[in-house]
PyMOL Python script that loads the backbone (N, CA, C, O; Angstrom):
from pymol import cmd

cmd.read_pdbstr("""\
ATOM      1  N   UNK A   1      23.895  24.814  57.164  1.00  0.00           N
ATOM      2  CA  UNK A   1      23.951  23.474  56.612  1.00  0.00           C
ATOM      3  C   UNK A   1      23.930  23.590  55.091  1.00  0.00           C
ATOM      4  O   UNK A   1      23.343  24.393  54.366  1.00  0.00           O
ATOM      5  N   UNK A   2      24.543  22.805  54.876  1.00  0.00           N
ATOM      6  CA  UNK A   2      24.955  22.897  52.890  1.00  0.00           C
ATOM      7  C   UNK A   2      24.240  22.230  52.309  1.00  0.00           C
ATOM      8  O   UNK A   2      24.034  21.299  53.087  1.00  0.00           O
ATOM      9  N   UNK A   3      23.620  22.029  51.320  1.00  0.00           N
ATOM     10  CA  UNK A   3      22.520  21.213  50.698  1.00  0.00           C
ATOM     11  C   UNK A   3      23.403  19.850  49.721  1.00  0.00           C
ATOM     12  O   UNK A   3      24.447  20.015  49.092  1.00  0.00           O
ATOM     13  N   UNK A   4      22.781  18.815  49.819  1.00  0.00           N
ATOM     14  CA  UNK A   4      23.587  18.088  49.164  1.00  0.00           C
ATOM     15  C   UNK A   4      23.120  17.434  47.753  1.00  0.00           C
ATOM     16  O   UNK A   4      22.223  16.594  47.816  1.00  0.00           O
ATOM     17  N   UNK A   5      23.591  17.717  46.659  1.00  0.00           N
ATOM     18  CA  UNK A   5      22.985  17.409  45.256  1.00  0.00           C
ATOM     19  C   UNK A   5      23.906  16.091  44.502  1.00  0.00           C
ATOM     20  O   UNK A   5      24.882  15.989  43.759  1.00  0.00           O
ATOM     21  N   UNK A   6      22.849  15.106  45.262  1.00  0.00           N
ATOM     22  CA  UNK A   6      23.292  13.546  44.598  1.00  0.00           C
ATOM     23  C   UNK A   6      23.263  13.491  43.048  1.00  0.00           C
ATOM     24  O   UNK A   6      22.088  13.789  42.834  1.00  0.00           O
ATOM     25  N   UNK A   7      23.605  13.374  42.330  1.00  0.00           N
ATOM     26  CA  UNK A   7      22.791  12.419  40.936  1.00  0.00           C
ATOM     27  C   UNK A   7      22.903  14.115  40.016  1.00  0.00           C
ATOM     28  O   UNK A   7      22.712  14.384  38.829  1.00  0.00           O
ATOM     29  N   UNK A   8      23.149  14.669  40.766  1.00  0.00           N
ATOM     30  CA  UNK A   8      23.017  16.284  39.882  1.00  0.00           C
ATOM     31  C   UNK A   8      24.444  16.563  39.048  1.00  0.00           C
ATOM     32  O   UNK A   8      25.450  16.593  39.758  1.00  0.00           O
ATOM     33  N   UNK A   9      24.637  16.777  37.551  1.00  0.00           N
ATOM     34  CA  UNK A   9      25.420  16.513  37.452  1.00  0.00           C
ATOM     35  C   UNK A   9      26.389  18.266  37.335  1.00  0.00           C
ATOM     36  O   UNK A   9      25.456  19.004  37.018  1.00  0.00           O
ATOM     37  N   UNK A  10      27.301  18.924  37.400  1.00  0.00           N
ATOM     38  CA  UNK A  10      28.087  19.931  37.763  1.00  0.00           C
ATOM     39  C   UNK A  10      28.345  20.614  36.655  1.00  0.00           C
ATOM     40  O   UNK A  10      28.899  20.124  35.671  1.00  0.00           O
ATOM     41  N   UNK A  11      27.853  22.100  36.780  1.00  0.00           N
ATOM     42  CA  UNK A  11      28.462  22.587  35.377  1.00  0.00           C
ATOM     43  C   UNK A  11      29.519  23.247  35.592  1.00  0.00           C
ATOM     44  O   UNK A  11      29.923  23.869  36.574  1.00  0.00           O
ATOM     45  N   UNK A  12      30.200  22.925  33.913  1.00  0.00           N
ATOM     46  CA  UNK A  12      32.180  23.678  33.710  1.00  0.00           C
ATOM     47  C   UNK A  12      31.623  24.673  32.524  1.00  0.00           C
ATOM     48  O   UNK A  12      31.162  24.506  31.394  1.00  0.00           O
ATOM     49  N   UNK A  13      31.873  25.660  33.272  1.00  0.00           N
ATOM     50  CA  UNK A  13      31.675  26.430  32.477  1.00  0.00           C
ATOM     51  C   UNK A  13      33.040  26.673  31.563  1.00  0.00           C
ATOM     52  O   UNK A  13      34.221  26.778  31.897  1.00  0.00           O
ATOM     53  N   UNK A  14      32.339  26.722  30.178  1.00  0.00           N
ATOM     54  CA  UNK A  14      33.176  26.973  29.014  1.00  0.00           C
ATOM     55  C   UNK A  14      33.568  28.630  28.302  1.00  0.00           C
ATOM     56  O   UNK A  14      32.618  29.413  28.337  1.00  0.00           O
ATOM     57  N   UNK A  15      34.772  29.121  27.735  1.00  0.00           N
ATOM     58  CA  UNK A  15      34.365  30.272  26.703  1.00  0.00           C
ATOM     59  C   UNK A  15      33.416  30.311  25.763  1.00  0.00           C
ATOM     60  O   UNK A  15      33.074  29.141  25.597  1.00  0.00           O
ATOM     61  N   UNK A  16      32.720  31.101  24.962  1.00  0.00           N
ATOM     62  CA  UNK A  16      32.285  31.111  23.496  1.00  0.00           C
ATOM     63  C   UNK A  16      33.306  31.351  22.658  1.00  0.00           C
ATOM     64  O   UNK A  16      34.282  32.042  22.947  1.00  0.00           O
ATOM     65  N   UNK A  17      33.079  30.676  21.372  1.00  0.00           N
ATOM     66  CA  UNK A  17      34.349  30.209  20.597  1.00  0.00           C
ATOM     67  C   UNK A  17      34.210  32.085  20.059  1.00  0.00           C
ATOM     68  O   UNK A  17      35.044  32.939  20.359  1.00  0.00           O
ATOM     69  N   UNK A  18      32.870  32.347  19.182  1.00  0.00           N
ATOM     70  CA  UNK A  18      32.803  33.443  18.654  1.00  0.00           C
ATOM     71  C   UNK A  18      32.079  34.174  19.994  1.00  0.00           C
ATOM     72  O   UNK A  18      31.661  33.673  21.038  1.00  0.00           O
ATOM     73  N   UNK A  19      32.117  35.924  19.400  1.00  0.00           N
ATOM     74  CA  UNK A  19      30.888  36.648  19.898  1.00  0.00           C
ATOM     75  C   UNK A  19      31.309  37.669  21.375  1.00  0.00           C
ATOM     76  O   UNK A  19      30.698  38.614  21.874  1.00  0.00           O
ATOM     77  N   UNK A  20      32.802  36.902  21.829  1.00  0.00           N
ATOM     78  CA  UNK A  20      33.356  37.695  22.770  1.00  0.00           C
ATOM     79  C   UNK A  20      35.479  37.798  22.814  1.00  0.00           C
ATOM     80  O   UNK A  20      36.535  37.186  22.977  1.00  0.00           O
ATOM     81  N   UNK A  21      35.002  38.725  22.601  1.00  0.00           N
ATOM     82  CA  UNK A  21      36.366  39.340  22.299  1.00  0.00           C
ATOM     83  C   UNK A  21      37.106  40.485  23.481  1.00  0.00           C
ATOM     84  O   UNK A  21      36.290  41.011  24.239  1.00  0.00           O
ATOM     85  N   UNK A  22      38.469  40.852  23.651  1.00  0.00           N
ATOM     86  CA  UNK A  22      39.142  41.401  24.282  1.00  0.00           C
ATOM     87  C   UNK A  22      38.451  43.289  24.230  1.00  0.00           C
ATOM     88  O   UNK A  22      38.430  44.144  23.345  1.00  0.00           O
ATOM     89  N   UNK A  23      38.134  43.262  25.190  1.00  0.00           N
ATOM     90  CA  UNK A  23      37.517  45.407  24.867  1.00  0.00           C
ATOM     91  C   UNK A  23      38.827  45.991  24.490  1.00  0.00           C
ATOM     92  O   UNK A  23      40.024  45.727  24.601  1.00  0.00           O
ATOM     93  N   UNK A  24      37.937  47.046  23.919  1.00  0.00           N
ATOM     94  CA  UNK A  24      39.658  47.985  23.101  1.00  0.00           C
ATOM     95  C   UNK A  24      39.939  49.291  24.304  1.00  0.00           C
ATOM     96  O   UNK A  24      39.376  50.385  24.258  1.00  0.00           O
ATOM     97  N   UNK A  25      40.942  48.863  25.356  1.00  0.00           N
ATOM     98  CA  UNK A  25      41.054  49.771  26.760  1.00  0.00           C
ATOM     99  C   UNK A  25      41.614  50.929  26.028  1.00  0.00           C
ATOM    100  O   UNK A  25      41.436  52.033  26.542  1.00  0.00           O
ATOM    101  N   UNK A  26      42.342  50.846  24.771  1.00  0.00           N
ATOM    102  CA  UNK A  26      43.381  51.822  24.104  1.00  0.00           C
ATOM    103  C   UNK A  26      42.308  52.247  23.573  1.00  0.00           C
ATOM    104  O   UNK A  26      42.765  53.375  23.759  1.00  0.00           O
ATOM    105  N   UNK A  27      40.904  52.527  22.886  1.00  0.00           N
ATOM    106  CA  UNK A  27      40.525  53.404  21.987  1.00  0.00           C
ATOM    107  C   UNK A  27      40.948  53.122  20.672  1.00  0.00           C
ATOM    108  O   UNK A  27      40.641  53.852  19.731  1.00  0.00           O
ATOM    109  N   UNK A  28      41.682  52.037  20.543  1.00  0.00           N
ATOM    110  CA  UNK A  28      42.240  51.424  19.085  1.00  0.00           C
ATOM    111  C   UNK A  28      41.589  52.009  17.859  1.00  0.00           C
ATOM    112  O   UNK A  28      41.990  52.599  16.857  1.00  0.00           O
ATOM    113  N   UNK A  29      40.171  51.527  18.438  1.00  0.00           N
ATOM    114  CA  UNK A  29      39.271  51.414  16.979  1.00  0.00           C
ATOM    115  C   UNK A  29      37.799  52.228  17.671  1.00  0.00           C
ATOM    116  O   UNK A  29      36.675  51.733  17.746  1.00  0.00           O
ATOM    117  N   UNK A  30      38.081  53.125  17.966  1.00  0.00           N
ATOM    118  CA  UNK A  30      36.877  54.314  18.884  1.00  0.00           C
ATOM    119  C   UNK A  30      36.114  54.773  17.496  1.00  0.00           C
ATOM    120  O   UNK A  30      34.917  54.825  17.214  1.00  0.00           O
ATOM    121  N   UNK A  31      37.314  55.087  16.741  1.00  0.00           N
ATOM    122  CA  UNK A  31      36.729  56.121  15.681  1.00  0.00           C
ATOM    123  C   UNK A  31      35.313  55.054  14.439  1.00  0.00           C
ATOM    124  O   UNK A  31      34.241  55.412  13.953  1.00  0.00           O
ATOM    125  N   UNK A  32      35.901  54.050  14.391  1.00  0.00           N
ATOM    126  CA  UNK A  32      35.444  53.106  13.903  1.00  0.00           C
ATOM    127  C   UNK A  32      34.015  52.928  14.454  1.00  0.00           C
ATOM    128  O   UNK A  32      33.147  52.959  13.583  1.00  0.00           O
ATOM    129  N   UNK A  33      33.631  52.764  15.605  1.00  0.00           N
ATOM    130  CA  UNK A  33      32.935  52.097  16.502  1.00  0.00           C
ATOM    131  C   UNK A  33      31.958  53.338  16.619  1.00  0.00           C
ATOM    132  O   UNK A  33      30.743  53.238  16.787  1.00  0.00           O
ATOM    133  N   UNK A  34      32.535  54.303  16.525  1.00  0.00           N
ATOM    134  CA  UNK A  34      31.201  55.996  16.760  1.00  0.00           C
ATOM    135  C   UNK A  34      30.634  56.083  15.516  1.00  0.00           C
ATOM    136  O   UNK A  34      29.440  56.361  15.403  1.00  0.00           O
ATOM    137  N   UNK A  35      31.514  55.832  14.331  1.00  0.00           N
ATOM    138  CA  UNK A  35      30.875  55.638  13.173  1.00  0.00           C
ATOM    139  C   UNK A  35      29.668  54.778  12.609  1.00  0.00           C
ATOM    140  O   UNK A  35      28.738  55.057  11.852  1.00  0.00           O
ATOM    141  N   UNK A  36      30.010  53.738  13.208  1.00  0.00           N
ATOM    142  CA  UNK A  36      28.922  52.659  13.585  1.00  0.00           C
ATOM    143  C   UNK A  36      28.013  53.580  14.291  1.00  0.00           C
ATOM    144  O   UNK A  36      27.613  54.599  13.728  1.00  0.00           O
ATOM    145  N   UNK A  37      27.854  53.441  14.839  1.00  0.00           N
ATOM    146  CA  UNK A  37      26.984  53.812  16.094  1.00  0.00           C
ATOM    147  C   UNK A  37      26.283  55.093  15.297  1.00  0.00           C
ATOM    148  O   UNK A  37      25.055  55.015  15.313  1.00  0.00           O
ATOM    149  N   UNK A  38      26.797  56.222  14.625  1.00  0.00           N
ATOM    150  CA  UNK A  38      26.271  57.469  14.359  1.00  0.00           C
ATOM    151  C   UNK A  38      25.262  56.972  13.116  1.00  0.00           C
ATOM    152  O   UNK A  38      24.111  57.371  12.943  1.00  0.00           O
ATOM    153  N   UNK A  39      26.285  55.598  11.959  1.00  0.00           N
ATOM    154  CA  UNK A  39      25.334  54.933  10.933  1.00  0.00           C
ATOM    155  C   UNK A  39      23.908  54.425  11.598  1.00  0.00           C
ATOM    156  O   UNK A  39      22.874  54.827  11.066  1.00  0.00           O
ATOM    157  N   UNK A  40      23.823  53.550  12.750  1.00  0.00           N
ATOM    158  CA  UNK A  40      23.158  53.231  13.439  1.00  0.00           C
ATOM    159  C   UNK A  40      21.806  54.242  13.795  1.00  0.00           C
ATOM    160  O   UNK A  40      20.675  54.001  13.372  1.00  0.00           O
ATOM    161  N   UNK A  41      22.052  55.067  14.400  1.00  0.00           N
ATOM    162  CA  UNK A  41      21.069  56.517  14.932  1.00  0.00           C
ATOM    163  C   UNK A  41      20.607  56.776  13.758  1.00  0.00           C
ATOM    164  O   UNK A  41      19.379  56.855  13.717  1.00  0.00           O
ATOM    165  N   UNK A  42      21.128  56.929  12.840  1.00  0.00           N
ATOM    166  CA  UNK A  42      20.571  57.802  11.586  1.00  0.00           C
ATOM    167  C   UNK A  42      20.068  56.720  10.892  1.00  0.00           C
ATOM    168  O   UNK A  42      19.408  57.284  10.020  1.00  0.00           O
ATOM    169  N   UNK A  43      19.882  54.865  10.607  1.00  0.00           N
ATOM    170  CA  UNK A  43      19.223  54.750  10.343  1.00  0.00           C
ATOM    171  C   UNK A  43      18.600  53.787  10.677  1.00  0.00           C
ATOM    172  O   UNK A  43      18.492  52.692  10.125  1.00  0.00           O
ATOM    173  N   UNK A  44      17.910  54.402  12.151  1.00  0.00           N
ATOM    174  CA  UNK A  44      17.141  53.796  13.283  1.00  0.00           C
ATOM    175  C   UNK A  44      17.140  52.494  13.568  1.00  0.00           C
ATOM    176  O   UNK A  44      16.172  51.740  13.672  1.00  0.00           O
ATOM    177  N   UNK A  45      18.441  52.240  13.705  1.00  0.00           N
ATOM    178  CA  UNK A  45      18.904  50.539  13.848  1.00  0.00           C
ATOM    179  C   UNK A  45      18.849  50.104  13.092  1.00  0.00           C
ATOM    180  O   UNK A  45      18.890  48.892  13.303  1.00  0.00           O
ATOM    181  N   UNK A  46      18.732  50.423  11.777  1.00  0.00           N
ATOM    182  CA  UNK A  46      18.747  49.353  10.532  1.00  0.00           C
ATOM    183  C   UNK A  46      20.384  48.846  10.299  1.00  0.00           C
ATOM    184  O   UNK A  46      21.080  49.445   9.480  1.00  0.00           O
ATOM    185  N   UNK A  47      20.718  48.136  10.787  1.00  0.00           N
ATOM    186  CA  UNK A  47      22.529  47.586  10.780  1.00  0.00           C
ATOM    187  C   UNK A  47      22.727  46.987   9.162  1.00  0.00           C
ATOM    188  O   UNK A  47      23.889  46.927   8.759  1.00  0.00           O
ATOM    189  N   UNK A  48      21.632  46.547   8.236  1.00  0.00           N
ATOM    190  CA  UNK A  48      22.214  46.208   7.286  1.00  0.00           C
ATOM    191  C   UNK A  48      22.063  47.455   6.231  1.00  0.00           C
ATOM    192  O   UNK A  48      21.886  47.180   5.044  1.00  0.00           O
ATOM    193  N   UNK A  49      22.146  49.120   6.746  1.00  0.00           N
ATOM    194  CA  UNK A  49      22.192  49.571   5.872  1.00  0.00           C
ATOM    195  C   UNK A  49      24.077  50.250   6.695  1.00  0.00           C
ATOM    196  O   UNK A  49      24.700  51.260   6.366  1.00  0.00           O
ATOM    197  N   UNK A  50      24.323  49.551   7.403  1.00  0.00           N
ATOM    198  CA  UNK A  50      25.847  49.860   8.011  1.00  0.00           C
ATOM    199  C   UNK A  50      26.752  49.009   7.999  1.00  0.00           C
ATOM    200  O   UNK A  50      27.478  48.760   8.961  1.00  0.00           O
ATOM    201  N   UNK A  51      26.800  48.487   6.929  1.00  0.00           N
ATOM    202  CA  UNK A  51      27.876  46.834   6.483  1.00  0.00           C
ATOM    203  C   UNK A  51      29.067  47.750   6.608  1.00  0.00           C
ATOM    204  O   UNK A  51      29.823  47.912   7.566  1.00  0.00           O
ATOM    205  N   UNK A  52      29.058  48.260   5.521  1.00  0.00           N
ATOM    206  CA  UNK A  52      30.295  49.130   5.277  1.00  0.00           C
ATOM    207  C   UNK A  52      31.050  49.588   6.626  1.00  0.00           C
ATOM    208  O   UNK A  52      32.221  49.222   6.719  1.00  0.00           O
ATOM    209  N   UNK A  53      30.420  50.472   7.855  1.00  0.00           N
ATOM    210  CA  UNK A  53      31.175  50.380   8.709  1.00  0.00           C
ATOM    211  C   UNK A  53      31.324  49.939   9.633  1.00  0.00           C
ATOM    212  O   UNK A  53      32.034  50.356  10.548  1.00  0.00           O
ATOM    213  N   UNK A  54      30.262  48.375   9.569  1.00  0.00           N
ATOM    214  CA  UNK A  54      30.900  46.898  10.529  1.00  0.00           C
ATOM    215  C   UNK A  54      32.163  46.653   9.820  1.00  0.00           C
ATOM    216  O   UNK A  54      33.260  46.737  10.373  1.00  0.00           O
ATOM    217  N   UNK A  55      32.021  46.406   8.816  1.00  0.00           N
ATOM    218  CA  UNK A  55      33.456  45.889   8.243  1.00  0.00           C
ATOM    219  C   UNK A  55      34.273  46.646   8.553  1.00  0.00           C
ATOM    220  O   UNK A  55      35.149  45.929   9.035  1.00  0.00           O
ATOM    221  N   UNK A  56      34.776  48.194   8.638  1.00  0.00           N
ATOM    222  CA  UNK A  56      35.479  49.186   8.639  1.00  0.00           C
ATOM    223  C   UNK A  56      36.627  48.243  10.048  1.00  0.00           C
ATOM    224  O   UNK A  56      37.801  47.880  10.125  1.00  0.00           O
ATOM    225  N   UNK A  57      35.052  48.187  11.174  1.00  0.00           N
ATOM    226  CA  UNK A  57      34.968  48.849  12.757  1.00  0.00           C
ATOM    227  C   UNK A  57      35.582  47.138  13.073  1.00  0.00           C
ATOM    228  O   UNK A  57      36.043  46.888  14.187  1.00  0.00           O
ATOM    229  N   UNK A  58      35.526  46.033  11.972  1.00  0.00           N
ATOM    230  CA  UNK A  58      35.989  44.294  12.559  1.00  0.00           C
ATOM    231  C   UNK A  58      37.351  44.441  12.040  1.00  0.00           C
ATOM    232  O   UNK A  58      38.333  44.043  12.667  1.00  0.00           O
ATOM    233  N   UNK A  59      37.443  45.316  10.287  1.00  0.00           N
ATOM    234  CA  UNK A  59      39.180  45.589  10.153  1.00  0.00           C
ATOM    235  C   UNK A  59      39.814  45.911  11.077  1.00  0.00           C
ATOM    236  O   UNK A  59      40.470  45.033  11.637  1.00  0.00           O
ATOM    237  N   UNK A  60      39.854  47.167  11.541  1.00  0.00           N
ATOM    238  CA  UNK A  60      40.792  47.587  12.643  1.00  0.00           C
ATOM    239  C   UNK A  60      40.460  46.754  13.910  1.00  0.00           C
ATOM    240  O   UNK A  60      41.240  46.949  14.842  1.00  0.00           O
ATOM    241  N   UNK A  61      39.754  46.126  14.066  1.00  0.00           N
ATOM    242  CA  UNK A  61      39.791  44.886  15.596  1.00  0.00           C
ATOM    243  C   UNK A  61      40.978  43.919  15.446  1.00  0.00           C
ATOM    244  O   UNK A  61      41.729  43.359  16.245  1.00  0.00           O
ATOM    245  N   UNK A  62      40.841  43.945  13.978  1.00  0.00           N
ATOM    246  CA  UNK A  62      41.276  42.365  13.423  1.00  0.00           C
ATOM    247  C   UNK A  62      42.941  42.830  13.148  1.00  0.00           C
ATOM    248  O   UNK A  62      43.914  42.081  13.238  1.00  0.00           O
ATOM    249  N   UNK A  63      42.944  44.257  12.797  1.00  0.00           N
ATOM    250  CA  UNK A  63      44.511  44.757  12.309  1.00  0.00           C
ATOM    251  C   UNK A  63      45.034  45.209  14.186  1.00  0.00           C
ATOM    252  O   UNK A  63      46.172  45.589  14.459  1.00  0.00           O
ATOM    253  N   UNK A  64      44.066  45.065  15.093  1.00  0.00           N
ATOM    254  CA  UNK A  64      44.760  45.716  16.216  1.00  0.00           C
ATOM    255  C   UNK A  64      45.087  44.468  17.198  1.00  0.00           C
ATOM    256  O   UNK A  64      45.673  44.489  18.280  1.00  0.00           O
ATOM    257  N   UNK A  65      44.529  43.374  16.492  1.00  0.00           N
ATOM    258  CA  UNK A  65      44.604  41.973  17.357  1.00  0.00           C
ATOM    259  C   UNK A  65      43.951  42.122  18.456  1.00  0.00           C
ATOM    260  O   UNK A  65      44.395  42.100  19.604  1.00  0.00           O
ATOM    261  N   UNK A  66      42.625  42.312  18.007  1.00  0.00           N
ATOM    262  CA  UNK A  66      41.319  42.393  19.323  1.00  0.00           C
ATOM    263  C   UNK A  66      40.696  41.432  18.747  1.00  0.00           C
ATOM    264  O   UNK A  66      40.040  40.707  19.495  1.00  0.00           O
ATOM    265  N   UNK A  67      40.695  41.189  17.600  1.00  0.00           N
ATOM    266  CA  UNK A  67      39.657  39.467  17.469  1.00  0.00           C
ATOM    267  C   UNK A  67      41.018  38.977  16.283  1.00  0.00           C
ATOM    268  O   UNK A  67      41.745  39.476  15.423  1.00  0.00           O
ATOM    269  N   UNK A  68      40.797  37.973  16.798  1.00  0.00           N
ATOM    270  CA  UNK A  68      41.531  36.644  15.183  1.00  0.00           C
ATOM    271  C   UNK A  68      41.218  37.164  14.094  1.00  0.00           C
ATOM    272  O   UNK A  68      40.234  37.901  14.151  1.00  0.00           O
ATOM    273  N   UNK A  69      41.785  37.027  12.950  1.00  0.00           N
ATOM    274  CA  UNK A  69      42.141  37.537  11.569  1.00  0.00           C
ATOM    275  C   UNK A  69      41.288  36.405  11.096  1.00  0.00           C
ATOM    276  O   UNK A  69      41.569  35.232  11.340  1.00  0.00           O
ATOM    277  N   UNK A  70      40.041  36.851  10.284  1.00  0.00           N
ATOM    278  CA  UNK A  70      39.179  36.051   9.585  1.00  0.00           C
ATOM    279  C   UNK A  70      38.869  36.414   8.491  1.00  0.00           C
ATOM    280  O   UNK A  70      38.876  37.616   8.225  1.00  0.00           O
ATOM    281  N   UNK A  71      38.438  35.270   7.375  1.00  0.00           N
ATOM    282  CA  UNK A  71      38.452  35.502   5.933  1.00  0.00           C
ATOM    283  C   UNK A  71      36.943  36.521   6.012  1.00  0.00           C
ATOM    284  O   UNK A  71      36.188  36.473   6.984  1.00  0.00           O
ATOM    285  N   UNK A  72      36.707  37.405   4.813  1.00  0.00           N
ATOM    286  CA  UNK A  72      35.957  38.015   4.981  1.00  0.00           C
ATOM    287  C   UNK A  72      34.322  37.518   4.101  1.00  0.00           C
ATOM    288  O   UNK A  72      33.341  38.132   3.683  1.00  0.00           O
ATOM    289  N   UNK A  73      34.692  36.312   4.141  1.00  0.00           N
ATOM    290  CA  UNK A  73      33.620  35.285   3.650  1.00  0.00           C
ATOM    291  C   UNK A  73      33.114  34.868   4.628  1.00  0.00           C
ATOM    292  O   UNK A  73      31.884  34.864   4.693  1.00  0.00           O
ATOM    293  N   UNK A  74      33.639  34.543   5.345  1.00  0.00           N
ATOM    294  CA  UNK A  74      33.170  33.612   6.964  1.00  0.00           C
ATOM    295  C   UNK A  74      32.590  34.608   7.665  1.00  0.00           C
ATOM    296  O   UNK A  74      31.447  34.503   8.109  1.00  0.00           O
ATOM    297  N   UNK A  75      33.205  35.480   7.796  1.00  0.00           N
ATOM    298  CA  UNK A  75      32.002  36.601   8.427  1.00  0.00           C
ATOM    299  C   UNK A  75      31.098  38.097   8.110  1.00  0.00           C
ATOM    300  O   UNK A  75      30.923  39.178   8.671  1.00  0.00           O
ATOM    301  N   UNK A  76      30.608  37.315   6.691  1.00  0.00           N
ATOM    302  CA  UNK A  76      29.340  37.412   5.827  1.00  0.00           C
ATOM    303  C   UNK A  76      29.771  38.687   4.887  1.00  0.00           C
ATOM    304  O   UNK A  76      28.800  39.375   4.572  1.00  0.00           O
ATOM    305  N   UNK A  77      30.397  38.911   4.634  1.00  0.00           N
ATOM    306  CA  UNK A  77      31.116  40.119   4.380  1.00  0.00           C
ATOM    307  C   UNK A  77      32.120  39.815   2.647  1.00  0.00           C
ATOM    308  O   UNK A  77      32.991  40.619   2.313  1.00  0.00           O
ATOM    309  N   UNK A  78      31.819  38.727   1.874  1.00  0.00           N
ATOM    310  CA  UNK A  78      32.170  38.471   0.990  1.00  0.00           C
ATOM    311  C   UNK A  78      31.891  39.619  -0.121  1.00  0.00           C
ATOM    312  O   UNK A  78      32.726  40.374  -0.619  1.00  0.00           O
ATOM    313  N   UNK A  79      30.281  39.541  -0.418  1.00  0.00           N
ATOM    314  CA  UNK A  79      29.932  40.291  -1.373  1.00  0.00           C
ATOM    315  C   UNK A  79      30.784  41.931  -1.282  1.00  0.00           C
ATOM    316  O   UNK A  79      31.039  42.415  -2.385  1.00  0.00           O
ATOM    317  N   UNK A  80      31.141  42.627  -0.239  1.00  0.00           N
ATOM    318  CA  UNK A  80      31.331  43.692   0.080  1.00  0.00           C
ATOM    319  C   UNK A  80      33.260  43.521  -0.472  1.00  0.00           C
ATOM    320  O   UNK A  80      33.716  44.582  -0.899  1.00  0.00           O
ATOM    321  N   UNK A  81      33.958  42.680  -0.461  1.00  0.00           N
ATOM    322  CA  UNK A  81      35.339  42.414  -0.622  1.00  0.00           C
ATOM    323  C   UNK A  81      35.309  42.197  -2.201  1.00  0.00           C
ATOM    324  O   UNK A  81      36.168  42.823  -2.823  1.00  0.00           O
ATOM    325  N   UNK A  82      34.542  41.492  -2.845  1.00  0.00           N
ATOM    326  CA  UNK A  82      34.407  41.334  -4.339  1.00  0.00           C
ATOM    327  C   UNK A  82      34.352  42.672  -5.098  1.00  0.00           C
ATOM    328  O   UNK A  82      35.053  43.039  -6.040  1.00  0.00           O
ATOM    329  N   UNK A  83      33.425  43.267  -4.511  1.00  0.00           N
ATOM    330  CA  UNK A  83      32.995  44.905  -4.790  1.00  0.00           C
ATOM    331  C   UNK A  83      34.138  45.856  -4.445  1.00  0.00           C
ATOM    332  O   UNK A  83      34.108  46.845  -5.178  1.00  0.00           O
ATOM    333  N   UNK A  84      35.117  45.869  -3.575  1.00  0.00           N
ATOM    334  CA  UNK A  84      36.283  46.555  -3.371  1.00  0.00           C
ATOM    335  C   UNK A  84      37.697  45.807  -4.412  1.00  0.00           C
ATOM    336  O   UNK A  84      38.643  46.570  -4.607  1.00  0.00           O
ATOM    337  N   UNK A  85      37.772  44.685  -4.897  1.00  0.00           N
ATOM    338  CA  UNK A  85      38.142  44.703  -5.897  1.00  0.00           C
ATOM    339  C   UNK A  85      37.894  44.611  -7.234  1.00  0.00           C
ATOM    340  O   UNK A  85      38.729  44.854  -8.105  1.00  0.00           O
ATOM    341  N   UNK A  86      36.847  44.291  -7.407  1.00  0.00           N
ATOM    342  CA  UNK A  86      36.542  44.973  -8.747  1.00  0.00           C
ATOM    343  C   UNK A  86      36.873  46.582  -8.960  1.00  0.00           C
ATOM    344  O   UNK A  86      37.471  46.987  -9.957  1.00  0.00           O
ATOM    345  N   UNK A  87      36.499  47.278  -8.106  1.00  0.00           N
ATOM    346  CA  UNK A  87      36.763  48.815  -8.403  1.00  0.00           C
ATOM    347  C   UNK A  87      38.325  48.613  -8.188  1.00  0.00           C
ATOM    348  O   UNK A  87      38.951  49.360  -8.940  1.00  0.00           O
ATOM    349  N   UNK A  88      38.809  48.144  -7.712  1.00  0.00           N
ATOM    350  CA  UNK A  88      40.456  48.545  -7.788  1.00  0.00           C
ATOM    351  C   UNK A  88      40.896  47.994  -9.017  1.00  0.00           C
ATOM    352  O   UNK A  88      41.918  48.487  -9.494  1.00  0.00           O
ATOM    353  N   UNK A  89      40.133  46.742  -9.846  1.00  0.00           N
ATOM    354  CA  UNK A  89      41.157  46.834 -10.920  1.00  0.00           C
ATOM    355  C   UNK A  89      40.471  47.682 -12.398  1.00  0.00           C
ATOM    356  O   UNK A  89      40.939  47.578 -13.532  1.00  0.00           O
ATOM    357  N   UNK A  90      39.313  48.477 -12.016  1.00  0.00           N
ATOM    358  CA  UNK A  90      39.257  49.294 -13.256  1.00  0.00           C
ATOM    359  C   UNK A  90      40.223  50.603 -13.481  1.00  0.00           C
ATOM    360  O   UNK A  90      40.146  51.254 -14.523  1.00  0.00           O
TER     361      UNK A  90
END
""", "prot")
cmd.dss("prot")
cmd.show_as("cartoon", "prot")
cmd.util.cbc("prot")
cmd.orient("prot")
């Protein structure tokens, strides 16, 4: 016998806009991603001393069309883009 839920209202389940993205089946961006991971180990999960190769490891996602192409302001990563051109135009 099936239970019957009056007045209950039904959930639709939705995507998340951010936070889930296509896996890389190709190894696209492996090299990227061990790098992370090796920054990671060595300094015992501290991720904000591994900006440098989040950003590396979201470029090649973003150049392999595994996530949408986003400004690198929006995903916190400004200060680090200012700093790569300044050194390019000395």
């Amino acid at each position: 016998m099936s239970a019957m839920n009056f007045g209950q209202k039904s959930f639709k389940p939705r995507p998340p806009e951010k936070g889930s993205f296509p896996l890389d089946h190709d190894g696209e961006c492996k090299k990227f991603k061990q790098l992370f991971m090796e920054c990671l180990r060595t300094n015992k999960g501290d991720n904000k001393k591994c900006r440098l190769e989040t950003k590396d490891y979201l470029q090649c996602r973003m150049e392999s069309d595994l996530m949408v192409k986003e400004p690198w302001k929006k995903l916190g990563f400004a200060d680090l883009e200012s700093k790569k051109e300044n050194n390019g135009q000395q």
